[in-house]
PAKE-502045 format. One record per atom (N, C-alpha, C): residue number from 1; residue in three letters; atom name; z, x, y. Coordinates in steps of 0.001 Angstrom, whole numbers. Example, Ala and Ser with C-alpha at 12.3 -4.5 7.8 and 13.67 -1.06 7.14 Angstrom:
<keros>
<kero 1, Ala, N, <7800, 13190, -5690>>
<kero 1, Ala, CA, <7800, 12300, -4500>>
<kero 1, Ala, C, <7800, 13200, -3300>>
<kero 2, Ser, N, <7080, 12850, -2250>>
<kero 2, Ser, CA, <7140, 13670, -1060>>
<kero 2, Ser, C, <7870, 12900, 30>>
</keros>
This chain:
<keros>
<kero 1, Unk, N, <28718, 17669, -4361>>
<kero 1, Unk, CA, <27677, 18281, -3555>>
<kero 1, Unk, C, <26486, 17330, -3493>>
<kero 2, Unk, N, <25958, 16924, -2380>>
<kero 2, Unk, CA, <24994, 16051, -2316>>
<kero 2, Unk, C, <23661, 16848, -2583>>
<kero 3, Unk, N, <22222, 15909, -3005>>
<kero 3, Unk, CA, <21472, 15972, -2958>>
<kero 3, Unk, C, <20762, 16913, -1635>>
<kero 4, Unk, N, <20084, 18008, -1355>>
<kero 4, Unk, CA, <18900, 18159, -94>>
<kero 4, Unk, C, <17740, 17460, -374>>
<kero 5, Unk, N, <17176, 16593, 930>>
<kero 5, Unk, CA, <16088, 16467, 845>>
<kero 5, Unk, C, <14850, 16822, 897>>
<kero 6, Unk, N, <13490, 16264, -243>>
<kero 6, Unk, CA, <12537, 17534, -195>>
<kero 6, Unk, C, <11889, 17760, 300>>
<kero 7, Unk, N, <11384, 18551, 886>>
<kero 7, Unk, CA, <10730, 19254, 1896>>
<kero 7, Unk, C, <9296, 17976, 2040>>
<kero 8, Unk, N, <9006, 18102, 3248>>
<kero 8, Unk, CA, <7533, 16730, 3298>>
<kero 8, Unk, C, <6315, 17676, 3185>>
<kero 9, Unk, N, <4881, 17241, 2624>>
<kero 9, Unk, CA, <3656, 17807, 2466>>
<kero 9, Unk, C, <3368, 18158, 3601>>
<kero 10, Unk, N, <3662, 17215, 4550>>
<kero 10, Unk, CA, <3431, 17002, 6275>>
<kero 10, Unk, C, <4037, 16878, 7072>>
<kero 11, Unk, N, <5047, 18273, 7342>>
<kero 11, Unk, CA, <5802, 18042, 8140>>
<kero 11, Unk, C, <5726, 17829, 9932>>
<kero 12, Unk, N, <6009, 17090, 10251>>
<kero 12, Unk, CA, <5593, 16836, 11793>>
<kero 12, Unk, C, <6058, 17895, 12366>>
<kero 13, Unk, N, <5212, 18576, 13254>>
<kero 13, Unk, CA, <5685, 19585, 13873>>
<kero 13, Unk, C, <5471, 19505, 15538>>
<kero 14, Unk, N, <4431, 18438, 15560>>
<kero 14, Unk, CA, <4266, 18287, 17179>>
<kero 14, Unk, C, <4937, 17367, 18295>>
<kero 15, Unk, N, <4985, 17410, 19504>>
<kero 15, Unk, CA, <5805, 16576, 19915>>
<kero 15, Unk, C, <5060, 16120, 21011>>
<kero 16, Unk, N, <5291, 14977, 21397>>
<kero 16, Unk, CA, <4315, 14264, 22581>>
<kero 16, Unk, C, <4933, 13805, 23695>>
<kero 17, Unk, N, <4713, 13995, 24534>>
<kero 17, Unk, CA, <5577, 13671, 25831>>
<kero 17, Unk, C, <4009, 12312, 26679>>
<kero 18, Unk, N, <4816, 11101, 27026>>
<kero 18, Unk, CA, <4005, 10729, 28093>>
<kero 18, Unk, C, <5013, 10037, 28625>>
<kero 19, Unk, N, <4726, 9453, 29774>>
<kero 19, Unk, CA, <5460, 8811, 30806>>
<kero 19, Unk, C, <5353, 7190, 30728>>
<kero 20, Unk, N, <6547, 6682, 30549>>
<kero 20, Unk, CA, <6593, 4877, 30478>>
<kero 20, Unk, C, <7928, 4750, 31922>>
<kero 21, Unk, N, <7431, 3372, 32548>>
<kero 21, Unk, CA, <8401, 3085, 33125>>
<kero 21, Unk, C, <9626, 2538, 32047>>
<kero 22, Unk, N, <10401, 2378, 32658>>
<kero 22, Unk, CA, <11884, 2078, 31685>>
<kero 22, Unk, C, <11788, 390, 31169>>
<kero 23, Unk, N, <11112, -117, 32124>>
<kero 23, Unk, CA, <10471, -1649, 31225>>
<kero 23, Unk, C, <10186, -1674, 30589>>
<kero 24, Unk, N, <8700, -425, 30750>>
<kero 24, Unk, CA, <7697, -303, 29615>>
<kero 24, Unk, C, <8474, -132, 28330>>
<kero 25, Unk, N, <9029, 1212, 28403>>
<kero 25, Unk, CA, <10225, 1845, 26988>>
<kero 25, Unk, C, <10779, 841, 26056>>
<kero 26, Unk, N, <11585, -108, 27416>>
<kero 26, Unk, CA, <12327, -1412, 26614>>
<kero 26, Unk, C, <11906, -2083, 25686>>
<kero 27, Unk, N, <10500, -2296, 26497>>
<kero 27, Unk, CA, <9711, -3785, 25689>>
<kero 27, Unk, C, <9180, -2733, 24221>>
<kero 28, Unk, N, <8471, -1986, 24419>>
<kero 28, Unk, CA, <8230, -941, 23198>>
<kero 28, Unk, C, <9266, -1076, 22022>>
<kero 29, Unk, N, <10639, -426, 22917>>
<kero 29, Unk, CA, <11586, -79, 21847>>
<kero 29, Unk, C, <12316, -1281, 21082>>
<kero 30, Unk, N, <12018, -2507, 22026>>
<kero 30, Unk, CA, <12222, -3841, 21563>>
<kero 30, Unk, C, <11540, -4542, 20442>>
<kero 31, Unk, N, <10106, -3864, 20838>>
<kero 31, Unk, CA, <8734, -4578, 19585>>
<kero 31, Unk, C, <8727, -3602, 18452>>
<kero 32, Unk, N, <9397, -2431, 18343>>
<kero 32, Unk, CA, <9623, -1733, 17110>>
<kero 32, Unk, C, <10411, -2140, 16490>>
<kero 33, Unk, N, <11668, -2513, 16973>>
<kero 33, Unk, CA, <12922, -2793, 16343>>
<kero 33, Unk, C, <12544, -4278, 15471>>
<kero 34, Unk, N, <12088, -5417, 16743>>
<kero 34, Unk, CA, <11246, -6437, 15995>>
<kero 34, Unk, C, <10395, -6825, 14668>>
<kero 35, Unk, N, <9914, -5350, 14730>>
<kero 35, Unk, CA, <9023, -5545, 13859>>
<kero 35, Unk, C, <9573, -4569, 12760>>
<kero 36, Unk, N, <10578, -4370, 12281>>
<kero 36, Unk, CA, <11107, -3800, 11620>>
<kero 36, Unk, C, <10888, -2136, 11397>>
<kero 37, Unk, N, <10771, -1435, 12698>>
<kero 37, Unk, CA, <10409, 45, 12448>>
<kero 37, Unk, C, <12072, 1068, 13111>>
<kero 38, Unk, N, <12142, 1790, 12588>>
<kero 38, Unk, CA, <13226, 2819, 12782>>
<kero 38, Unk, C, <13457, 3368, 13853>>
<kero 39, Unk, N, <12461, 3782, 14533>>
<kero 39, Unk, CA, <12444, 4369, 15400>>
<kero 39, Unk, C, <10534, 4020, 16269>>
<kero 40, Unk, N, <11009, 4182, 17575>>
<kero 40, Unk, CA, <9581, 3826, 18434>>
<kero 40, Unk, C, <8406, 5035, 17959>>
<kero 41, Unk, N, <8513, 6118, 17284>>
<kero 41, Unk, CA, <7395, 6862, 16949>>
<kero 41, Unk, C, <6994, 6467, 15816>>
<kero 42, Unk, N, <7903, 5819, 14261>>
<kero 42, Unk, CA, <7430, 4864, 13697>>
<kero 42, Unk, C, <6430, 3851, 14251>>
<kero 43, Unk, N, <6687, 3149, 14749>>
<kero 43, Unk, CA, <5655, 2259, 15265>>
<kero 43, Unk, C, <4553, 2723, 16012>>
<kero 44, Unk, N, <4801, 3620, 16654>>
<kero 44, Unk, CA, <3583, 4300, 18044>>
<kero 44, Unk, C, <2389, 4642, 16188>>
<kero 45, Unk, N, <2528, 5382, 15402>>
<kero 45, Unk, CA, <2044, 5639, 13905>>
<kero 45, Unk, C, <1698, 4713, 13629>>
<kero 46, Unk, N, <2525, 3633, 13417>>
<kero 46, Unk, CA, <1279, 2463, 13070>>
<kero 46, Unk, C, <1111, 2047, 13617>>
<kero 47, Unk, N, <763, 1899, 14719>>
<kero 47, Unk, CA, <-107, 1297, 16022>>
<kero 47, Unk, C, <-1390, 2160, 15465>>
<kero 48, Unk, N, <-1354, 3253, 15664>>
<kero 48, Unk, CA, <-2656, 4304, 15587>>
<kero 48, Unk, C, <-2993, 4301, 14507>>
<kero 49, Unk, N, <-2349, 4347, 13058>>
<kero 49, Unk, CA, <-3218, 4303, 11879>>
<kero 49, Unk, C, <-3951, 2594, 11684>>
<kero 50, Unk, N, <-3432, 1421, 12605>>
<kero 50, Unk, CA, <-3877, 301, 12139>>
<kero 50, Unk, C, <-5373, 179, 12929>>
<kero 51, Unk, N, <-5241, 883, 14286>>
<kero 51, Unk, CA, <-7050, 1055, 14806>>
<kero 51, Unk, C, <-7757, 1706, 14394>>
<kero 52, Unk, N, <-7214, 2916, 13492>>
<kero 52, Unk, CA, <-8338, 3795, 12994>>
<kero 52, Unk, C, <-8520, 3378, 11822>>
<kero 53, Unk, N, <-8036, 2409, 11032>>
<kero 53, Unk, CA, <-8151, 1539, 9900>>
<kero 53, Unk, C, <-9245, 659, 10106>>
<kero 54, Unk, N, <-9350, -63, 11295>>
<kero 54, Unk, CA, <-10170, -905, 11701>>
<kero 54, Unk, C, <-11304, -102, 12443>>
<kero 55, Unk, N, <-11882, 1012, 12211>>
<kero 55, Unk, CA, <-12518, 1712, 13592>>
<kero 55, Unk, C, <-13557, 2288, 11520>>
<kero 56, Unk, N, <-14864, 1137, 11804>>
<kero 56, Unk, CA, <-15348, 1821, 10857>>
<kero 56, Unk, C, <-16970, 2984, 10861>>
<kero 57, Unk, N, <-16629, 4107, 9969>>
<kero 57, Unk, CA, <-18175, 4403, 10247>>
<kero 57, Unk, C, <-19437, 4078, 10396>>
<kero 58, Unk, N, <-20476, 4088, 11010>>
<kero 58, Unk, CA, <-21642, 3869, 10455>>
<kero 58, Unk, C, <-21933, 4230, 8691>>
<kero 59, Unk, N, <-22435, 3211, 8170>>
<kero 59, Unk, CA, <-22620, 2594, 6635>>
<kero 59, Unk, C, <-21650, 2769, 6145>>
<kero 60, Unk, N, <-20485, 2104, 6788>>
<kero 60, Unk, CA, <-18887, 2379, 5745>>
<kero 60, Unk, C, <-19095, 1368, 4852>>
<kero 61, Unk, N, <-18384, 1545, 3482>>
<kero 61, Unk, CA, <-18785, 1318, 2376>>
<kero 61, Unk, C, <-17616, -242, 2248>>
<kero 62, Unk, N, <-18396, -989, 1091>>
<kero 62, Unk, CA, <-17934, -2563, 924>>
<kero 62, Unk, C, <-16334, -1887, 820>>
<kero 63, Unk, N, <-15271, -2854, 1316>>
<kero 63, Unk, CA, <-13883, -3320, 584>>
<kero 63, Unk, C, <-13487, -2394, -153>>
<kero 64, Unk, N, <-14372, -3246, -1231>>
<kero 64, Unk, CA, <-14141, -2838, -2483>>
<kero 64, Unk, C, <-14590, -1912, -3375>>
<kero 65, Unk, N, <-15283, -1396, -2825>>
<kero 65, Unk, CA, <-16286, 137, -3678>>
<kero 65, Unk, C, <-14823, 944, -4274>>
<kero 66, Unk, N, <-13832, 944, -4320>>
<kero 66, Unk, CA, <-12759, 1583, -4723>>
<kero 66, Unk, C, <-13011, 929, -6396>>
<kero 67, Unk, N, <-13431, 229, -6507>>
<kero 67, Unk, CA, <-13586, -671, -7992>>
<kero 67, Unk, C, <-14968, 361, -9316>>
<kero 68, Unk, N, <-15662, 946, -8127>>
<kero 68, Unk, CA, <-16794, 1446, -8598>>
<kero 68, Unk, C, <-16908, 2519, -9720>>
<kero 69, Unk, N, <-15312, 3254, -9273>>
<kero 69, Unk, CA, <-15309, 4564, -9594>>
<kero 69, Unk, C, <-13878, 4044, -11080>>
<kero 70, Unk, N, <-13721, 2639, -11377>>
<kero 70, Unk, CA, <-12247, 2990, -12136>>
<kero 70, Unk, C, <-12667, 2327, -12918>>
<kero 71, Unk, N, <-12349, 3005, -14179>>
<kero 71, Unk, CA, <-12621, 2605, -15840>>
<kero 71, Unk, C, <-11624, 1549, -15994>>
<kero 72, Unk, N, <-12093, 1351, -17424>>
<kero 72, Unk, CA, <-11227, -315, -17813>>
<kero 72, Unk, C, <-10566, 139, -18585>>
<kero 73, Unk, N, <-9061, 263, -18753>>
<kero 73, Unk, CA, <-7556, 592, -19709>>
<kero 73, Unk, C, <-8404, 111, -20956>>
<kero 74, Unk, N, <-8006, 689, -22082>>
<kero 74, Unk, CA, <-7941, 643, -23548>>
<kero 74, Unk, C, <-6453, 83, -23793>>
<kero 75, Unk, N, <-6777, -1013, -24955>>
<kero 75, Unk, CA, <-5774, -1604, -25390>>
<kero 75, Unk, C, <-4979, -478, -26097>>
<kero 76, Unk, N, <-3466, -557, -26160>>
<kero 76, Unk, CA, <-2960, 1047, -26387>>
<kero 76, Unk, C, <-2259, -1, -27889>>
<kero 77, Unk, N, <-1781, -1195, -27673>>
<kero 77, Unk, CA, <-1408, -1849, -28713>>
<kero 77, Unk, C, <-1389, -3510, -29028>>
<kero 78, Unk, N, <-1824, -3857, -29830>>
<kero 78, Unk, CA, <-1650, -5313, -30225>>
<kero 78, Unk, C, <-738, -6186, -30558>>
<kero 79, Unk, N, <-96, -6663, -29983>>
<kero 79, Unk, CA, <792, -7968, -31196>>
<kero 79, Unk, C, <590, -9379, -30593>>
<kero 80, Unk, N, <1188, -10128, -31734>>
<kero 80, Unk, CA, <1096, -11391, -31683>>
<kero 80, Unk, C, <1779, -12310, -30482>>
<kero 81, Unk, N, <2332, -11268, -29379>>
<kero 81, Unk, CA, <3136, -11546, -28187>>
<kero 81, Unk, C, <2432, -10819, -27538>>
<kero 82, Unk, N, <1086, -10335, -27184>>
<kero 82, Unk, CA, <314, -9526, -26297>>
<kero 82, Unk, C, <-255, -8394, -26572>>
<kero 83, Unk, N, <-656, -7597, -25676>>
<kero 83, Unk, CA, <-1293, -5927, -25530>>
<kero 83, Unk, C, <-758, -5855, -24615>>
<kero 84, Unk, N, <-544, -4306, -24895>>
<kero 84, Unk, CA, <-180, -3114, -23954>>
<kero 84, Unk, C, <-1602, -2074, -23554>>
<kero 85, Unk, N, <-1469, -2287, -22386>>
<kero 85, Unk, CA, <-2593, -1400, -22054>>
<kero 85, Unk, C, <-2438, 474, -21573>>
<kero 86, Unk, N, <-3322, 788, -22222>>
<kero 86, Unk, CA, <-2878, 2327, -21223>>
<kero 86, Unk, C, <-4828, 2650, -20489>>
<kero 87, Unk, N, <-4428, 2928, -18971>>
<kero 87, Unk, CA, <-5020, 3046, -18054>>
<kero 87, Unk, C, <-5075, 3398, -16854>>
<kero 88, Unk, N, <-5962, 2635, -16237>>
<kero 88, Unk, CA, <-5572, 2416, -14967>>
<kero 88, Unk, C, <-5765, 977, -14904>>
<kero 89, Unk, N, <-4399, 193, -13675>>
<kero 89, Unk, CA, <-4090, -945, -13371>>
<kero 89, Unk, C, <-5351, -1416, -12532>>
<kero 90, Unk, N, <-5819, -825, -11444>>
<kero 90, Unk, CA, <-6934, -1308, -11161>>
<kero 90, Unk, C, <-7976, -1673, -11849>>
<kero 91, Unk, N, <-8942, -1588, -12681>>
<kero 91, Unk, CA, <-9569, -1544, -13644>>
<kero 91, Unk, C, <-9190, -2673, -14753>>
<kero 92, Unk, N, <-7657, -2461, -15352>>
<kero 92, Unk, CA, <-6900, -3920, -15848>>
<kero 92, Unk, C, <-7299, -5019, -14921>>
<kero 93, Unk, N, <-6704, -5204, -13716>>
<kero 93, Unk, CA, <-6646, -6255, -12891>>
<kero 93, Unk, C, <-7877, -6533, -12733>>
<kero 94, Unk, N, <-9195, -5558, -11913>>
<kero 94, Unk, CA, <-10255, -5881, -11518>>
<kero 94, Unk, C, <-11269, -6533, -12594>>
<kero 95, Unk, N, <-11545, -5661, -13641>>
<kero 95, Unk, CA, <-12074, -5950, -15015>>
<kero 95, Unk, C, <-12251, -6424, -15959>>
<kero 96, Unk, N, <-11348, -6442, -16569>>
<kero 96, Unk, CA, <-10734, -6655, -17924>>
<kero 96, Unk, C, <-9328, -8002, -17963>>
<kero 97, Unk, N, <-8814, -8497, -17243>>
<kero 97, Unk, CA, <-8078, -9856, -17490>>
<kero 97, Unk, C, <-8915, -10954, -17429>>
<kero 98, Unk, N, <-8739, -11621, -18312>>
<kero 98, Unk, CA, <-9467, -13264, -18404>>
<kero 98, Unk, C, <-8128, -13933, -17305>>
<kero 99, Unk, N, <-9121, -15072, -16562>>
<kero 99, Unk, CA, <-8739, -15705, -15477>>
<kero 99, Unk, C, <-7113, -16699, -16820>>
<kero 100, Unk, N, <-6077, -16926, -16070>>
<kero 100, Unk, CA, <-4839, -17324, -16258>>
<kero 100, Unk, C, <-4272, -16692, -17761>>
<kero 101, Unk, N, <-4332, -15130, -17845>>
<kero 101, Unk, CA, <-4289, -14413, -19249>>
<kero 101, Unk, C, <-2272, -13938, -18565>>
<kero 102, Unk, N, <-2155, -14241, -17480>>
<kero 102, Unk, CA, <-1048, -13536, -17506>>
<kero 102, Unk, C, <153, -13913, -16812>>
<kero 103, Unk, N, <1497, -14120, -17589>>
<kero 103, Unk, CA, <2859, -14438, -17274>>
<kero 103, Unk, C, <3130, -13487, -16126>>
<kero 104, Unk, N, <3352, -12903, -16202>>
<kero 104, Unk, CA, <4302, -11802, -14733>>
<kero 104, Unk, C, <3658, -10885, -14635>>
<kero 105, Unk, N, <3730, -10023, -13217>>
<kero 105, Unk, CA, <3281, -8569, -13212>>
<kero 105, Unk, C, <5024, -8083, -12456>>
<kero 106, Unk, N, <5225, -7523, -13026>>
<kero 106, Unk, CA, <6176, -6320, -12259>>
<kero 106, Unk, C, <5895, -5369, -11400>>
<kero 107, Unk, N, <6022, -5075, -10132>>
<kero 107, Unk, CA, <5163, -3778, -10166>>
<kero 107, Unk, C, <6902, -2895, -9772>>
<kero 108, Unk, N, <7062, -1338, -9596>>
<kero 108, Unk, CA, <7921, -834, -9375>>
<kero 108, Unk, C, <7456, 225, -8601>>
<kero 109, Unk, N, <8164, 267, -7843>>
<kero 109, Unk, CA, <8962, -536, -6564>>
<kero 109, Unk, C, <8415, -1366, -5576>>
<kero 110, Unk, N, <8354, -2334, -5134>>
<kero 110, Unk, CA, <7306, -3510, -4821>>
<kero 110, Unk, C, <7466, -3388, -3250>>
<kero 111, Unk, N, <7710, -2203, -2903>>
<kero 111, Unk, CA, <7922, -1798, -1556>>
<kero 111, Unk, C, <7238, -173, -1481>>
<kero 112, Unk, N, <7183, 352, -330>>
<kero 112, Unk, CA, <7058, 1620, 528>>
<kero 112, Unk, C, <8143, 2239, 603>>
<kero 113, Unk, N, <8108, 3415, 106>>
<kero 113, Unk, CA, <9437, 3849, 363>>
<kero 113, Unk, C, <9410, 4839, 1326>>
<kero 114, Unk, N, <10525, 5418, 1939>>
<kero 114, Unk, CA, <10443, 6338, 2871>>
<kero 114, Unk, C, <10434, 7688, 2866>>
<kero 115, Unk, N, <10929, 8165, 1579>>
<kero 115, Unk, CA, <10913, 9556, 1129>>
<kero 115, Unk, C, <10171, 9538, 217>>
<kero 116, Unk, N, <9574, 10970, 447>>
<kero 116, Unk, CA, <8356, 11433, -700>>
<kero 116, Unk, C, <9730, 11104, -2171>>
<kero 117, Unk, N, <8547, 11129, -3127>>
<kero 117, Unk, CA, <9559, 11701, -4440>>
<kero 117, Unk, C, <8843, 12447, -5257>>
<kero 118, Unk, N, <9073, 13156, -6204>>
<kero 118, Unk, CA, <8326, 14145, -6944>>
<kero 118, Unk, C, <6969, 13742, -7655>>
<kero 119, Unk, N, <6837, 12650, -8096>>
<kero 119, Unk, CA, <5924, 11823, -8656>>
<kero 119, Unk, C, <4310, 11408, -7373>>
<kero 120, Unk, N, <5069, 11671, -6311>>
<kero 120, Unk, CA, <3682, 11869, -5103>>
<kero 120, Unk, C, <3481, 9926, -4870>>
<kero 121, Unk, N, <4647, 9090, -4192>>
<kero 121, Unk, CA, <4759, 7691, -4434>>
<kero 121, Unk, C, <3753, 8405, -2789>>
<kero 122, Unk, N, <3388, 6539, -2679>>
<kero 122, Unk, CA, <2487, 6557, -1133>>
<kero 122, Unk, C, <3207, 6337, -101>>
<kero 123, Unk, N, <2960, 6974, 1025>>
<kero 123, Unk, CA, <4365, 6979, 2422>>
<kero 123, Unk, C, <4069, 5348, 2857>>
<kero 124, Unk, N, <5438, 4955, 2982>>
<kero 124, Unk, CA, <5436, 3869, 3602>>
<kero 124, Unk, C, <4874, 3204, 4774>>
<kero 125, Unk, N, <4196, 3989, 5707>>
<kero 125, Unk, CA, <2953, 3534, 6779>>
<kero 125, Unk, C, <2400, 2990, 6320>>
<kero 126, Unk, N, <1870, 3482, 4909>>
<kero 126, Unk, CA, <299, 3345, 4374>>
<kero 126, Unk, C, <761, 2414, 3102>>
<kero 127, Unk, N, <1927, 1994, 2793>>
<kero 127, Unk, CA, <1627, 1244, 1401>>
<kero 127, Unk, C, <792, -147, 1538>>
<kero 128, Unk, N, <1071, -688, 2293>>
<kero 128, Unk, CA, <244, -2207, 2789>>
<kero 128, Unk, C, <-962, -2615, 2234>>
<kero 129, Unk, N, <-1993, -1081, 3090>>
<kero 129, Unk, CA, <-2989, -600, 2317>>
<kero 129, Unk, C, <-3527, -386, 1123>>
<kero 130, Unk, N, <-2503, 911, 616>>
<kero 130, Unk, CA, <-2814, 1494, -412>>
<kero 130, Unk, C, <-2693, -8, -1774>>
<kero 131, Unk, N, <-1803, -569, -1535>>
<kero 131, Unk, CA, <-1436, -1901, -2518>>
<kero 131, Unk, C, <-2624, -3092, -2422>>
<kero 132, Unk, N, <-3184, -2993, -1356>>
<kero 132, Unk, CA, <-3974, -4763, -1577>>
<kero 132, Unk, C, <-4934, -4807, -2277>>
<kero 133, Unk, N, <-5393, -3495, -2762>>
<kero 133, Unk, CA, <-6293, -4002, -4015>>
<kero 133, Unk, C, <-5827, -4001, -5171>>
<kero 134, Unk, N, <-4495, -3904, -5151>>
<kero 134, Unk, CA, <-3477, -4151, -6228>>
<kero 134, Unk, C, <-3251, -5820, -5973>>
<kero 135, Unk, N, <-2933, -6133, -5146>>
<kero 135, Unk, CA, <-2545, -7717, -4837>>
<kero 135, Unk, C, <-3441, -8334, -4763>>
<kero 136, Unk, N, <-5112, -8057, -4753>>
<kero 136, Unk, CA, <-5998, -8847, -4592>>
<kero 136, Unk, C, <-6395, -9208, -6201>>
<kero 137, Unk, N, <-5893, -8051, -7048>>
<kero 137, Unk, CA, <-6219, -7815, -8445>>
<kero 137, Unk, C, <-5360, -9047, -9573>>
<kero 138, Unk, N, <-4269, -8953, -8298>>
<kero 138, Unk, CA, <-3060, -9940, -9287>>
<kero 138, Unk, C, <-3381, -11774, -8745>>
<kero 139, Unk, N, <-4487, -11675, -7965>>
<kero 139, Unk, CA, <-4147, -12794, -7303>>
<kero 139, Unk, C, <-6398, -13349, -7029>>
<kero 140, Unk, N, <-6976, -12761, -7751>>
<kero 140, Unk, CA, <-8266, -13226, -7356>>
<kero 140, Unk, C, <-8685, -14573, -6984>>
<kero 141, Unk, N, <-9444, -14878, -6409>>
<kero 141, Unk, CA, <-9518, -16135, -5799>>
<kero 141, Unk, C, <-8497, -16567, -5022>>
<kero 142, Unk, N, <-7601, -16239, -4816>>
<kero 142, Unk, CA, <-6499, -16834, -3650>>
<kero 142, Unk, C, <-6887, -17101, -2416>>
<kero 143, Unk, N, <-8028, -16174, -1892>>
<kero 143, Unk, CA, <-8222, -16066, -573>>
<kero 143, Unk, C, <-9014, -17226, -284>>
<kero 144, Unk, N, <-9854, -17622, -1123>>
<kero 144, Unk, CA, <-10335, -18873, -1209>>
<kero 144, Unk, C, <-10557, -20216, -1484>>
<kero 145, Unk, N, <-8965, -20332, -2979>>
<kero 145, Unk, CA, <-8490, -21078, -3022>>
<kero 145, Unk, C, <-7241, -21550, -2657>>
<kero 146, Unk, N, <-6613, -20358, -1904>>
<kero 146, Unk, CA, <-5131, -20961, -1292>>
<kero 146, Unk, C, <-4525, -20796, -2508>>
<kero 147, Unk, N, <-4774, -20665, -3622>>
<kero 147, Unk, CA, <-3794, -20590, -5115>>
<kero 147, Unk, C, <-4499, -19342, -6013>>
<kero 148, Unk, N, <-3541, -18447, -6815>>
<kero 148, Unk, CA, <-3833, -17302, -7611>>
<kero 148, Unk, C, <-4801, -17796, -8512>>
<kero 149, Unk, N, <-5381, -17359, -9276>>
<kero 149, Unk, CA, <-5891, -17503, -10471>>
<kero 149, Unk, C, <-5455, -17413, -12071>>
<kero 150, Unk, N, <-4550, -16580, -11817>>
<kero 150, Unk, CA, <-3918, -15930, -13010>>
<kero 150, Unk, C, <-2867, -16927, -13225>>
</keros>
């Protein structure tokens, strides 16, 4: 007996009708596929979440103000092969690492996935996002030196 899948927070319920000539459709359904999306309402979604991404308020706040609000992990353990931290990773990365303190980061799953899972992972539209102050964390100075720091 297989798995059902679980129900979404947000389930789409609306449907949109507009009119494309059949060129139009093509080239669309061509630049989705291109660009690696499933289906053309995939993409029409991120078309629209990437302008309203870029569409900012009056006094929208720095980048990085996401940094403002996150404490720095407590070392959870010591040894002579490292610490283990318990925290939050932002806060590790942003804070608390000395510049070239670190061999690997793992992260899991180093992708967007497409189904919710019980744990509340981030929908794959939005991981890009939700991650680059994760990747900016693993990688400071890159943007300006062309090379990580760490």
């Amino acid at each position: 007996m297989g798995m059902s899948r679980p129900r979404s927070l947000h389930p789409r319920s609306k449907i949109v009708n507009f009119r494309l000539t059949a060129a139009e459709y093509s080239r669309m359904e061509s630049d989705a596929a291109q660009r690696g999306f499933d289906s053309l309402s995939d993409y029409l979604r991120h078309l629209h979440s990437t302008a309203e991404a870029k569409r900012k308020p009056l006094g929208a706040v720095r980048e990085d103000a996401y940094l403002y609000d996150v404490l720095e992990p407590r070392v959870f353990q010591e040894t002579s092969h490292g610490r283990i931290y318990h925290g939050n990773s932002l806060g590790l990365l942003h804070k608390s690492l000395e510049p070239e303190s670190v061999d690997l980061i793992v992260t899991s799953p180093p992708f967007g996935l497409v189904r919710k899972k019980d744990y509340g992972n981030e929908d794959a539209g939005h991981y890009v996002e939700w991650f680059r102050p994760f990747a900016k964390g693993m990688a400071p100075g890159a943007e300006e030196t062309g090379k990580p720091c760490y």
